[in-house]
N, C-alpha and C positions, 0 to 999 in steps of 0.2 A: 681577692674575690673568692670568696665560697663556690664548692661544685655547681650549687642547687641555679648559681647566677648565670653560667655556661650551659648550663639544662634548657633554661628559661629562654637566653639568647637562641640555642636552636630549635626550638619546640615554637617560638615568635614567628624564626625567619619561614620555617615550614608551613605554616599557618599562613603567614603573608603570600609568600610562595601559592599556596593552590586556591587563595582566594581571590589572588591576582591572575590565576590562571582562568577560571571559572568566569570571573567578571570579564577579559580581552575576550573571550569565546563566543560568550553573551552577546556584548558589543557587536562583532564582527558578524554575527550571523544575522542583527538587527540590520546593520550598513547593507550587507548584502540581499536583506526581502526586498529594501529599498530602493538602492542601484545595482538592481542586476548587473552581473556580467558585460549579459548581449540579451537583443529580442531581436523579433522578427525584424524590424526598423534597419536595424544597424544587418544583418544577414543581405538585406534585400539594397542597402549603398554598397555593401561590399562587394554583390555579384554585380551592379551595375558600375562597379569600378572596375570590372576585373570586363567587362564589355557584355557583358550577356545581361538578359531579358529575362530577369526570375520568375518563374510564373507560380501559384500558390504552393501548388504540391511540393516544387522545388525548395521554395522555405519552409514552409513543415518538415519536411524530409530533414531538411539540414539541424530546425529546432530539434528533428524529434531525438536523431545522433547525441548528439549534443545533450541532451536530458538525460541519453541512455547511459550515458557516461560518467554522470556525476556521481 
């Protein structure tokens, strides 16, 4: 094989490389506007699992943590 064929082969994989990188990123950030994480929903089973009475403030409070964080 010629230099120019071993050029070609890593100039491809690189190419592949960040365009597969690009498109997984894309994907995953669409997955995620769709199935958030958590919402209020799931905050407000989890404090009545845990025995307590969430009352609004109390879920906001915890959404708003939780946003500040990302």
């Amino acid at each position: 094989m010629e230099w120019y064929a071993y050029v070609f082969i890593v100039v491809a994989l690189l190419v592949g490389g960040i365009i597969g990188f690009f498109l997984s990123q894309r994907f995953f950030k669409r997955y995620l506007e769709k199935n958030p994480p958590i919402n209020e929903k799931m905050v407000r089973a989890m404090m009545t699992q845990m025995g307590r009475k969430p009352s609004e403030k109390q879920v906001r409070q915890v959404m708003a943590s939780m946003n500040q964080h990302k």
